[in-house]
NULUMNU-561430 format. One record per residue (C-alpha): x, y, z. Coordinates in steps of 0.25 Angstrom, whole numbers, plus 2048, in hexadecimal, padded with zeros to 3 digits. Layout:
N
<node><px>X</px><py>Y</py><pz>Z</pz></node>
...
# end
This chain:
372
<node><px>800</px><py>800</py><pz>800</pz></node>
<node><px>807</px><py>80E</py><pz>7FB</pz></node>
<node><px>805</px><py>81B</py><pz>805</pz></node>
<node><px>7FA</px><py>821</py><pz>7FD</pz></node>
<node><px>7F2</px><py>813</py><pz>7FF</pz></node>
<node><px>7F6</px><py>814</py><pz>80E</pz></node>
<node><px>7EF</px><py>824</py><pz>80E</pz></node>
<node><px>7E2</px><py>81F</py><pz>805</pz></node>
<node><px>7E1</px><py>814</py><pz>811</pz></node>
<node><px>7E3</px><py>81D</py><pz>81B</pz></node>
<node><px>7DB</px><py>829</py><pz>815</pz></node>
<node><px>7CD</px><py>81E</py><pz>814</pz></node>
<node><px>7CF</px><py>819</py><pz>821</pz></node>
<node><px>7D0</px><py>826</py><pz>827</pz></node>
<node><px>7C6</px><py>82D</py><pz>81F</pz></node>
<node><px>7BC</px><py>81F</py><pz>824</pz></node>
<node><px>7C0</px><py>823</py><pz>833</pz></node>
<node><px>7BD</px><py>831</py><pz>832</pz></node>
<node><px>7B1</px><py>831</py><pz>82A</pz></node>
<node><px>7AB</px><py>825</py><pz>836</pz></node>
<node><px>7AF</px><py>82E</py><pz>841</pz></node>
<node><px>7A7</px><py>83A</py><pz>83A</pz></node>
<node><px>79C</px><py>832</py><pz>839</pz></node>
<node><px>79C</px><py>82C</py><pz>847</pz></node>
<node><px>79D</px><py>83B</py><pz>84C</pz></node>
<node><px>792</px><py>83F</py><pz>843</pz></node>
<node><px>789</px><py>834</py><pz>849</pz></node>
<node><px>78D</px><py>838</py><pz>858</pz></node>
<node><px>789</px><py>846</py><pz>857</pz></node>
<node><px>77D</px><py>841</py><pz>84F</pz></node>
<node><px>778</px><py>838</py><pz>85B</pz></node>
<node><px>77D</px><py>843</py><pz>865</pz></node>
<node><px>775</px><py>84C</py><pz>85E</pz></node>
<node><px>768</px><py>842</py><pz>860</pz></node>
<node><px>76B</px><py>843</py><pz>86F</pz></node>
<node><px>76B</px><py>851</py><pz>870</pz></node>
<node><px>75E</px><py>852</py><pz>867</pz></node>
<node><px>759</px><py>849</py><pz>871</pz></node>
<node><px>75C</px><py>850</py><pz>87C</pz></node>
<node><px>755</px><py>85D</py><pz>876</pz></node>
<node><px>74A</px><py>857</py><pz>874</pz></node>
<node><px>749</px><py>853</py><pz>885</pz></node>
<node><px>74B</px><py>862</py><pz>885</pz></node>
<node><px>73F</px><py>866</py><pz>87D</pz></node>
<node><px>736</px><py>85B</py><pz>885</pz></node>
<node><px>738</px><py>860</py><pz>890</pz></node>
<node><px>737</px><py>86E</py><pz>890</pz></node>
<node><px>72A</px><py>86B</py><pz>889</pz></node>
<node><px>726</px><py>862</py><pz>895</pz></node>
<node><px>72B</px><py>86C</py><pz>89F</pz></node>
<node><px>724</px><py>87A</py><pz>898</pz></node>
<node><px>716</px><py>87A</py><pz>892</pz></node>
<node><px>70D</px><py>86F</py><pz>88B</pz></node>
<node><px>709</px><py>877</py><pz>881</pz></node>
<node><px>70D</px><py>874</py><pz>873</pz></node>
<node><px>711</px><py>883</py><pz>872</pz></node>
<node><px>71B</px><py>882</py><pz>87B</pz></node>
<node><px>722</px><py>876</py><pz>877</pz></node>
<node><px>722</px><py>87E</py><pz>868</pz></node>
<node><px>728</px><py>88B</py><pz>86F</pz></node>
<node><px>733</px><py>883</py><pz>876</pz></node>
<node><px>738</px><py>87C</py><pz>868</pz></node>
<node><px>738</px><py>888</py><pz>861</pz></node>
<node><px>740</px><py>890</py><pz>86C</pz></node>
<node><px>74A</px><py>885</py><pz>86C</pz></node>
<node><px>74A</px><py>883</py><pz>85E</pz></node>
<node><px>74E</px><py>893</py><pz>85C</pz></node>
<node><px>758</px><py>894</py><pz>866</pz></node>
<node><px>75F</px><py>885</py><pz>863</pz></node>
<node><px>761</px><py>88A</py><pz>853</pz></node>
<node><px>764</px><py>897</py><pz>855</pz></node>
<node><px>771</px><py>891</py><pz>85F</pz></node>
<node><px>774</px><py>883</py><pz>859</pz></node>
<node><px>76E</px><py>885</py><pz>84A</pz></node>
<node><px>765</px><py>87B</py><pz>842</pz></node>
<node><px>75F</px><py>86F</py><pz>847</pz></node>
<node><px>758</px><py>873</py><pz>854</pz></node>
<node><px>74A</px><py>87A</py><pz>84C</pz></node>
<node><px>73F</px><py>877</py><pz>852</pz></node>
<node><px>73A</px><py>86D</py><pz>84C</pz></node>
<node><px>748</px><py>865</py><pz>84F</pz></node>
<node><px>745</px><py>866</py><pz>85D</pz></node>
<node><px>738</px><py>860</py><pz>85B</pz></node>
<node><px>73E</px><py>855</py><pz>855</pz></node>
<node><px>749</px><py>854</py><pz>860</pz></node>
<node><px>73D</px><py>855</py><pz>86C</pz></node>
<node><px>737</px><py>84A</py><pz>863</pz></node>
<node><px>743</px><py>842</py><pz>863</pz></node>
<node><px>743</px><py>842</py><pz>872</pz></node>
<node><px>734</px><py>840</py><pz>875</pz></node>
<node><px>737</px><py>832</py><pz>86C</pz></node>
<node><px>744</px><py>82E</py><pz>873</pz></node>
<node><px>741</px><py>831</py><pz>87F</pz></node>
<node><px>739</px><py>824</py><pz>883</pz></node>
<node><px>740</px><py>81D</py><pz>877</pz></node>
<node><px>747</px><py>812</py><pz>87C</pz></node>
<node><px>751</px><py>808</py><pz>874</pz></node>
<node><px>75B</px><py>7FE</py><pz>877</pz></node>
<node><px>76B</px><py>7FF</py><pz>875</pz></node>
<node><px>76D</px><py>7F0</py><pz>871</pz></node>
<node><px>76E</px><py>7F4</py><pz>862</pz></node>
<node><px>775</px><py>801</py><pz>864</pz></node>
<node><px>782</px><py>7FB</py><pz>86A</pz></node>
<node><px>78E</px><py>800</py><pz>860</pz></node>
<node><px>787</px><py>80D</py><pz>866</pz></node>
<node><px>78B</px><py>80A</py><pz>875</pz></node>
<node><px>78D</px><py>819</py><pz>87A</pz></node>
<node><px>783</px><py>823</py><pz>877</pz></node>
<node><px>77C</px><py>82B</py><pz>881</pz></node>
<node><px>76F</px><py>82B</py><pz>887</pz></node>
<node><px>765</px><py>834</py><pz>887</pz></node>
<node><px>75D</px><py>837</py><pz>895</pz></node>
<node><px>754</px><py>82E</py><pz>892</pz></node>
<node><px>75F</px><py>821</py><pz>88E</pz></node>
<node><px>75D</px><py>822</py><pz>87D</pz></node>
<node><px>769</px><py>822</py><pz>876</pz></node>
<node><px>768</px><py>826</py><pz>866</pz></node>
<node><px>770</px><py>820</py><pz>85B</pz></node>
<node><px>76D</px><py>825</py><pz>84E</pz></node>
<node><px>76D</px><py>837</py><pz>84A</pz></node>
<node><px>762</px><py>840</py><pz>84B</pz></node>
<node><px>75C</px><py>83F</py><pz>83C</pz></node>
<node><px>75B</px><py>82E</py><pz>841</pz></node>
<node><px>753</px><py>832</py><pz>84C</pz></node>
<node><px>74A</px><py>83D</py><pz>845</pz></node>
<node><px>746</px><py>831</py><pz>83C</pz></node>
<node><px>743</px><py>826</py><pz>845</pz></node>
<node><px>73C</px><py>830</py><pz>84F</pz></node>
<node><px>730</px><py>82E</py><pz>844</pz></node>
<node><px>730</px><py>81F</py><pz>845</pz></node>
<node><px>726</px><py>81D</py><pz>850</pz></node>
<node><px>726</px><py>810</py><pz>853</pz></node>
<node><px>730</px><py>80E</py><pz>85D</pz></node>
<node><px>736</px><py>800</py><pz>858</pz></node>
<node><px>737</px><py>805</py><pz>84B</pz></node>
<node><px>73F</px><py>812</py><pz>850</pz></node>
<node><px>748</px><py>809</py><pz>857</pz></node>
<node><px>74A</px><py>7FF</py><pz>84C</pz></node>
<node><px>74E</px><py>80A</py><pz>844</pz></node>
<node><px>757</px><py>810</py><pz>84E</pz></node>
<node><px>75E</px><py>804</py><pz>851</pz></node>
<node><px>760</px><py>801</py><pz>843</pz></node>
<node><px>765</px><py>80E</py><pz>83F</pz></node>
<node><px>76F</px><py>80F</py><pz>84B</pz></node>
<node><px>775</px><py>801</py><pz>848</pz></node>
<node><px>775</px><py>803</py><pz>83A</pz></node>
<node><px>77B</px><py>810</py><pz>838</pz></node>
<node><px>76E</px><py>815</py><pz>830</pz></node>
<node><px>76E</px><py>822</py><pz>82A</pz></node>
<node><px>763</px><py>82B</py><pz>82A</pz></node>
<node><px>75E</px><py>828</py><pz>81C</pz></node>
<node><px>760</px><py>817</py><pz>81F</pz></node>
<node><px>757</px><py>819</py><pz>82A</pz></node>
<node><px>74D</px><py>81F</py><pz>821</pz></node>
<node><px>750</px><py>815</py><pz>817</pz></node>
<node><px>74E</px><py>809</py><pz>821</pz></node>
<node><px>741</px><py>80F</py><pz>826</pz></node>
<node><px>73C</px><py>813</py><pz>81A</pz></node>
<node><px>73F</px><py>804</py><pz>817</pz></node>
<node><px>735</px><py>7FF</py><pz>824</pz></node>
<node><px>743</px><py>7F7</py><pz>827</pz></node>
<node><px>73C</px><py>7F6</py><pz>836</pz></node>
<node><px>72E</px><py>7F0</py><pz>830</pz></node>
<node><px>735</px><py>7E8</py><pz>828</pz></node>
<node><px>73D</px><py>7E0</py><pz>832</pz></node>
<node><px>731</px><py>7E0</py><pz>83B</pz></node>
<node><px>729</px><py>7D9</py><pz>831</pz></node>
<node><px>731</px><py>7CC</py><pz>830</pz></node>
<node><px>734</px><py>7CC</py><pz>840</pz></node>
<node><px>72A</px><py>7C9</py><pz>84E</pz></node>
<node><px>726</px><py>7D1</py><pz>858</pz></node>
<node><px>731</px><py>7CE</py><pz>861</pz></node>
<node><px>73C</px><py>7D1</py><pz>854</pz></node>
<node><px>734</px><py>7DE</py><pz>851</pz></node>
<node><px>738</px><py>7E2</py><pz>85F</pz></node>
<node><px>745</px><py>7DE</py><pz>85F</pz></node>
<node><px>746</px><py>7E8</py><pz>851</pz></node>
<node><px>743</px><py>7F5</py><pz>85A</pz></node>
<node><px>74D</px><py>7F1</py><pz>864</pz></node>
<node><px>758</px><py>7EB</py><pz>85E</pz></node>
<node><px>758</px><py>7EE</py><pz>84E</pz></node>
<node><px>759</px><py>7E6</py><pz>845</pz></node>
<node><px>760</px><py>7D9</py><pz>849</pz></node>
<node><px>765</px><py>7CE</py><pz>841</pz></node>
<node><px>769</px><py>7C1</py><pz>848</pz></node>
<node><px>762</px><py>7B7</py><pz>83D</pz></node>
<node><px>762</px><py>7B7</py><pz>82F</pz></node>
<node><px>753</px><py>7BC</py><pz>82C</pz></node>
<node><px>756</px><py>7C8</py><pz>834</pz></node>
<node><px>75D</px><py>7CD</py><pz>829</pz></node>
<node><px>753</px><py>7CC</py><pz>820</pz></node>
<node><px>747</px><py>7D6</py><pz>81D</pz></node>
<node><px>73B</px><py>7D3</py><pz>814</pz></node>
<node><px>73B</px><py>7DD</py><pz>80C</pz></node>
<node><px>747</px><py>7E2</py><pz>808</pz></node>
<node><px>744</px><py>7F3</py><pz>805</pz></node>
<node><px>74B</px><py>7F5</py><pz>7F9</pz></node>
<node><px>745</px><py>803</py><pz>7F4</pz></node>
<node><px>755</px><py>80A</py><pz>7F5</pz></node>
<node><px>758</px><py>804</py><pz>7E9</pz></node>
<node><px>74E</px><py>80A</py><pz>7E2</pz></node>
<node><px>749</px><py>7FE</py><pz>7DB</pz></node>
<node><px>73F</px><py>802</py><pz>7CE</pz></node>
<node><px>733</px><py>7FB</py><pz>7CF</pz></node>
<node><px>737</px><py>7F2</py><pz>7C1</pz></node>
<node><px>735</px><py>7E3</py><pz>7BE</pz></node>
<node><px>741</px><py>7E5</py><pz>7B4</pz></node>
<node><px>74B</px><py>7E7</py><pz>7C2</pz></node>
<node><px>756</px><py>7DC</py><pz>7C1</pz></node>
<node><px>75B</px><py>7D6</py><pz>7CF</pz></node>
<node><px>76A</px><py>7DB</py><pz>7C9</pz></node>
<node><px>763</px><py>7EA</py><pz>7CA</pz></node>
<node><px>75D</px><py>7E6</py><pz>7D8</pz></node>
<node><px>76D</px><py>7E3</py><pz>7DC</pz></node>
<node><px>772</px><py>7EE</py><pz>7D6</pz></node>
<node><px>76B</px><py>7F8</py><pz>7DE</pz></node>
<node><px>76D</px><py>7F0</py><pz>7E9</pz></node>
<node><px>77B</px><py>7EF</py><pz>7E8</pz></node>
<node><px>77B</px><py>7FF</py><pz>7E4</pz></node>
<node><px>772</px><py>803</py><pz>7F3</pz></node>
<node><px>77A</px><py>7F8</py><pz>7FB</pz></node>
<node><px>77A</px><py>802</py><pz>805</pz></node>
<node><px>76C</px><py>802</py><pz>808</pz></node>
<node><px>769</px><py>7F3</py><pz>804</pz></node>
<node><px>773</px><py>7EF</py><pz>80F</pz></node>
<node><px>76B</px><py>7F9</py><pz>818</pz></node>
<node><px>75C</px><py>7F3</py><pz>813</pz></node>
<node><px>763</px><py>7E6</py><pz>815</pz></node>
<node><px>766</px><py>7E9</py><pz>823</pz></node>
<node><px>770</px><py>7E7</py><pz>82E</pz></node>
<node><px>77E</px><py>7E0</py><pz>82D</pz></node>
<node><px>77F</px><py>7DC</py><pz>81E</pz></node>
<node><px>78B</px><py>7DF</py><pz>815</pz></node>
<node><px>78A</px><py>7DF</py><pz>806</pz></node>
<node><px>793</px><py>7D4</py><pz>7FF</pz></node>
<node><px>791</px><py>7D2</py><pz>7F2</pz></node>
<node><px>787</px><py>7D2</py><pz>7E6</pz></node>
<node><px>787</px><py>7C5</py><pz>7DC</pz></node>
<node><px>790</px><py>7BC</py><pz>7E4</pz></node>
<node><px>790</px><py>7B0</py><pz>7DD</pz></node>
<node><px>78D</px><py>7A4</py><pz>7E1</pz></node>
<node><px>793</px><py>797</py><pz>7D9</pz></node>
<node><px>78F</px><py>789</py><pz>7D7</pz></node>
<node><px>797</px><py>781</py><pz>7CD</pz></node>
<node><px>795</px><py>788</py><pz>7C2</pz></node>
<node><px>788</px><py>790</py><pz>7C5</pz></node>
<node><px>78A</px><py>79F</py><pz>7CA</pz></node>
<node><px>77D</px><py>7A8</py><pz>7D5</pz></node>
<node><px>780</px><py>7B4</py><pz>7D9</pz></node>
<node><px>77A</px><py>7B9</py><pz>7E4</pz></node>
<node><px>776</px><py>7C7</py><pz>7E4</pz></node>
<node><px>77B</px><py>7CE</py><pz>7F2</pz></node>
<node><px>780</px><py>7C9</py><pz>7FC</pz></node>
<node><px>782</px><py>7CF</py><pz>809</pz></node>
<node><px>78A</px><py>7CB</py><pz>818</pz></node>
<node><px>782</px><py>7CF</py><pz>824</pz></node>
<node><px>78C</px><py>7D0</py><pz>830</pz></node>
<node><px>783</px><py>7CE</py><pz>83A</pz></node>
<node><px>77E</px><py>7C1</py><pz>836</pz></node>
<node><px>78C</px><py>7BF</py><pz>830</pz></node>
<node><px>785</px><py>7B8</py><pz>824</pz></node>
<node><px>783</px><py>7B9</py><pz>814</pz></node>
<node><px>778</px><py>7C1</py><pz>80F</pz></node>
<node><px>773</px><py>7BD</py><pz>801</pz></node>
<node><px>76B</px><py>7C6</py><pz>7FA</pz></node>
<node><px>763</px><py>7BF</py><pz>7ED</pz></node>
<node><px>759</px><py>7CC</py><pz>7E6</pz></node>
<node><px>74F</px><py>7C6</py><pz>7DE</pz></node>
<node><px>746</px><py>7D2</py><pz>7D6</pz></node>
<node><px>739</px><py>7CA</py><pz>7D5</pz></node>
<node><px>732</px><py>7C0</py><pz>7DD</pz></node>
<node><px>738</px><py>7B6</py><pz>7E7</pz></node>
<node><px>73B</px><py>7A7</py><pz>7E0</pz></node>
<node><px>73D</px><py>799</py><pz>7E8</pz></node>
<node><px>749</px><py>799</py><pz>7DE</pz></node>
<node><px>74F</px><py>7A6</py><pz>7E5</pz></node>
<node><px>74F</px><py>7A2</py><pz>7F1</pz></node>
<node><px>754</px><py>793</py><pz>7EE</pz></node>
<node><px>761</px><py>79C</py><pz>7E7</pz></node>
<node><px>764</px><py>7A4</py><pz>7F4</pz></node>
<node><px>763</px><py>797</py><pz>7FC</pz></node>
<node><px>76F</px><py>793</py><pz>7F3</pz></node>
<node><px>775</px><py>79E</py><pz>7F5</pz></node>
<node><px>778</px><py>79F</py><pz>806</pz></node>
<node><px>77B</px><py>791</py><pz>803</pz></node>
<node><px>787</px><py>794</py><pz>7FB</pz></node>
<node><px>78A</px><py>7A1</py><pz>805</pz></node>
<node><px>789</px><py>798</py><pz>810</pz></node>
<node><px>791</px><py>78C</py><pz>80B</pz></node>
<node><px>79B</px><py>793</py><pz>802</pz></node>
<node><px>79D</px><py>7A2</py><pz>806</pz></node>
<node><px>799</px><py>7A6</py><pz>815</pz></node>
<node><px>7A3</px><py>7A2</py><pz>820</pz></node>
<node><px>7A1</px><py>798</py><pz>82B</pz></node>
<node><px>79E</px><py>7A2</py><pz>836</pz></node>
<node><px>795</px><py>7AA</py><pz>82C</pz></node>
<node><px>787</px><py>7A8</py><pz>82E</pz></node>
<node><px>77D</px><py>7A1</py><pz>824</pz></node>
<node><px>77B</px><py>7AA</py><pz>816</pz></node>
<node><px>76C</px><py>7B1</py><pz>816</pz></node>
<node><px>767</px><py>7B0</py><pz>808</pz></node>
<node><px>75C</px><py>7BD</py><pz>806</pz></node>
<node><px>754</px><py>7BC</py><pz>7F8</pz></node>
<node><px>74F</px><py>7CB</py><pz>7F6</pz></node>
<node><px>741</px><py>7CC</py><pz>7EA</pz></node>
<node><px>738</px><py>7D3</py><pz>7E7</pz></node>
<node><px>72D</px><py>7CB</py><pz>7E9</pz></node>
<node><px>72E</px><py>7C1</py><pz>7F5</pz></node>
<node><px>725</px><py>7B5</py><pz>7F8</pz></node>
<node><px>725</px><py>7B0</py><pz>806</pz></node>
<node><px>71F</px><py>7A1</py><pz>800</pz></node>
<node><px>72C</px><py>7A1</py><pz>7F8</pz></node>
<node><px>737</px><py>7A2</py><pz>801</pz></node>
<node><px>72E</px><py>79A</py><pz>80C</pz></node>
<node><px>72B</px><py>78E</py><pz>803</pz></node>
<node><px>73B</px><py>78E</py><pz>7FD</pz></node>
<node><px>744</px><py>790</py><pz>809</pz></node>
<node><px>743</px><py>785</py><pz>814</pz></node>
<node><px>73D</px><py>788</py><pz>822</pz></node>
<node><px>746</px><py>78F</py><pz>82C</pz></node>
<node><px>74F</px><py>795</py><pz>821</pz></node>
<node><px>758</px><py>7A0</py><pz>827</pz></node>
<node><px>75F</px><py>7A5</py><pz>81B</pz></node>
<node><px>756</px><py>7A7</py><pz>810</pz></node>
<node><px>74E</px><py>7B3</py><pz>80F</pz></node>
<node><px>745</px><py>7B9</py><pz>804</pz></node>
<node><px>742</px><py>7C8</py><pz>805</pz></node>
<node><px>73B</px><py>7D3</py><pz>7FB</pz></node>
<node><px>73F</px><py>7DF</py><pz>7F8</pz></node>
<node><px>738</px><py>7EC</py><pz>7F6</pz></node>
<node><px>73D</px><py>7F8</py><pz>7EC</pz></node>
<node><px>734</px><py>801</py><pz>7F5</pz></node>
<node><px>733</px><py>805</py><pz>804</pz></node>
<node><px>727</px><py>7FD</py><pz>80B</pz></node>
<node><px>71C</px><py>803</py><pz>811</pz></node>
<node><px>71F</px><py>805</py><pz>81F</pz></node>
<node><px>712</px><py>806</py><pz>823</pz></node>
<node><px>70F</px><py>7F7</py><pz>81B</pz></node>
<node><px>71A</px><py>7F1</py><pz>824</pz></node>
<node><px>713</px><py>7F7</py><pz>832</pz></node>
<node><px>707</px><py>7F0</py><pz>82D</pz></node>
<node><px>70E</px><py>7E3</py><pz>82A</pz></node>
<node><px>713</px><py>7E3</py><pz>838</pz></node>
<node><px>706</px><py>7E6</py><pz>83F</pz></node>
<node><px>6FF</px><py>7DB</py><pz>838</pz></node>
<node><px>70C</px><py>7D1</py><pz>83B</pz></node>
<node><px>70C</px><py>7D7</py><pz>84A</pz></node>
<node><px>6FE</px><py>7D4</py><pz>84A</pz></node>
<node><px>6FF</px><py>7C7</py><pz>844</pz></node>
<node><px>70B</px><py>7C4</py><pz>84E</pz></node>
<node><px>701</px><py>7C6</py><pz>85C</pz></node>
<node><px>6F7</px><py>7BD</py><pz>853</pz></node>
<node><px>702</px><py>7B1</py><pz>855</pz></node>
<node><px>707</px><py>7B4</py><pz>861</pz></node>
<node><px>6FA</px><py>7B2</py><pz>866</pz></node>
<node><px>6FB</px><py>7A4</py><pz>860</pz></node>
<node><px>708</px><py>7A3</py><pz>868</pz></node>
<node><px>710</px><py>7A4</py><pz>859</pz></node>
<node><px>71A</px><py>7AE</py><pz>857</pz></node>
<node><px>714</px><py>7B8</py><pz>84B</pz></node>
<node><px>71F</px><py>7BD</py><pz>841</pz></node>
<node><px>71D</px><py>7C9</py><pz>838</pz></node>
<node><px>718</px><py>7C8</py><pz>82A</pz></node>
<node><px>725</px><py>7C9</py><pz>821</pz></node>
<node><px>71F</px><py>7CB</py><pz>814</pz></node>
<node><px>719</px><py>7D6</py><pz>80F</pz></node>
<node><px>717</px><py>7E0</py><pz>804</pz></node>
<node><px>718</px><py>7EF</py><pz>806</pz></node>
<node><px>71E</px><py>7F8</py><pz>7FA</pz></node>
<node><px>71E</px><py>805</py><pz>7FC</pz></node>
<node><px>711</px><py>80B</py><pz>7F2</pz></node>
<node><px>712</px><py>817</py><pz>7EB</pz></node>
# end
């Protein structure tokens, strides 16, 4: 390696540590920033508690702290801000949250009332709209863990990520989504049905190939790897499988390092065959007998259509399969209001067999594209 090697080295690794030290300063004066809204917001309350009940008064106090607060420290204490920051309190105030999945944030303070925040100001300002209380937590927990921006936290919003994974999961699993996230300990926890595909801006065309569909794929991997969820890693597209003189290719094929297994990926643009799934079969066989290392776990094998039949993948995979899934993909945002209805009825229908002493599960098929 010559010098000027050496300094281009040096110059990148540098320049990497720098630019990660600026962001983690960025993200501390974000949070601290939270806390002191907070606290502002504690303020308002109670000088509103202590003064006059009348709705004049509380207007005249915003507005006199709004004036006097810009005038000092500039932009961003208007009064409809400080609305927004007595807002913020009322709702965390009494909103309580676990630590377990915020551990790699051991540290942070503590407000008055024991909350610790996680995420900046614009995170909070979003999910102070989500009023179901399990939901706000999912999304926060999520969002921490994950290192969401604000705009991924739309995007999986918009995208009813939380009904989603509700849908396929009891009542004790939906639960355990508002306190913990999203956890994956078994191969079907990585799996969503649907897959919410409407980044890729997908035209609505019988004449789209599947080597399209992977194109733009490949071209957003950013956010597929995001709509896919947590811990994969992208490894390749057509790896090619070889048997004697017959070559398959398959078409994506990820690592998820949580389950420290393959993910195979398989797109199909129209309906959902026996034959397709019969084809991924062979495939996690040959990953799991030619390619994954002993103290890998067993490859999960995902068939992604268009048009899934339940019937299909029930009558041509075995019982107690683990490995092989069939999901759809939409090329438009569901309905969120479709998928709260879906999980009212599967709650319903789960209090319906728990009266029969049977466990219900959720319904986990469904149509809900987004009409125009």
């Amino acid at each position: 390696m010559d010098e000027l090697q050496r300094v281009d080295e040096l110059y990148e690794r540098v320049s990497l540590l720098i630019e990660r030290s600026r962001e983690r300063a960025r993200t501390a004066i974000n949070v601290s920033m939270v806390y002191a809204y907070f606290e502002i917001g504690r303020m308002i309350v109670e000088v509103e508690q202590g003064g006059s009940r009348r709705a004049e008064y509380g207007k005249a106090v915003l507005k006199g702290l709004a004036q006097r607060l810009t005038a000092r420290f500039g932009r961003g204490y208007s009064e409809d801000n400080l609305k927004l920051m007595r807002r913020f309190y009322l709702v965390y105030s009494e909103d309580e949250i676990g630590e377990t999945p915020f551990t790699k944030f051991k540290g942070l303070p503590k407000t008055s009332t024991g909350r610790s925040f996680y995420l900046s100001w614009s995170h909070y300002l979003l999910l102070m709209r989500i009023s179901n209380v399990e939901e706000r937590h999912f999304y926060e927990i999520e969002a921490a863990r994950n290192g969401w921006s604000l705009s991924e936290l739309n995007r999986q919003r918009d995208s009813s990520l939380y009904e989603r994974l509700a849908l396929s999961r009891d009542r004790d699993e939906v639960w355990r989504l508002s306190q913990e996230g999203q956890v994956v300990e078994r191969p079907e926890d990585l799996v969503k049905d649907p897959y919410v595909l409407e980044f890729l801006g997908l035209p609505e065309s019988p004449g789209l190939s599947e080597s399209e569909l992977e194109s733009r794929i490949i071209a957003q991997l950013e956010t597929f790897l995001l709509e896919m969820g947590t811990g994969f890693t992208f490894v390749e597209r057509q790896a090619r499988l070889t048997f004697e003189e017959d070559h398959f290719y398959v078409d994506l094929v990820f690592f998820n390092r949580i389950l420290r297994c393959f993910v195979l990926v398989d797109l199909k643009m129209g309906k959902l065959r026996h034959q397709d799934i019969g084809q991924m079969q062979m495939y996690v066989n040959y990953y799991d007998r030619k390619v994954k290392l002993p103290d890998e776990a067993p490859t999960i094998g995902i068939v992604l259509c268009k048009d899934k039949k339940d019937s299909v993948v029930e009558m041509t995979l075995p019982e107690g399969r683990q490995h092989i899934f069939a999901s759809a993909y939409q090329t438009v945002l569901p309905r969120k209001e479709d998928l709260v209805r879906l999980l009212e009825e599967g709650e319903s229908l789960g209090l319906a067999r728990e009266h029969s002493s049977t466990r219900g599960r959720l319904p986990t098929r469904y149509n809900c594209e987004r009409t125009t």
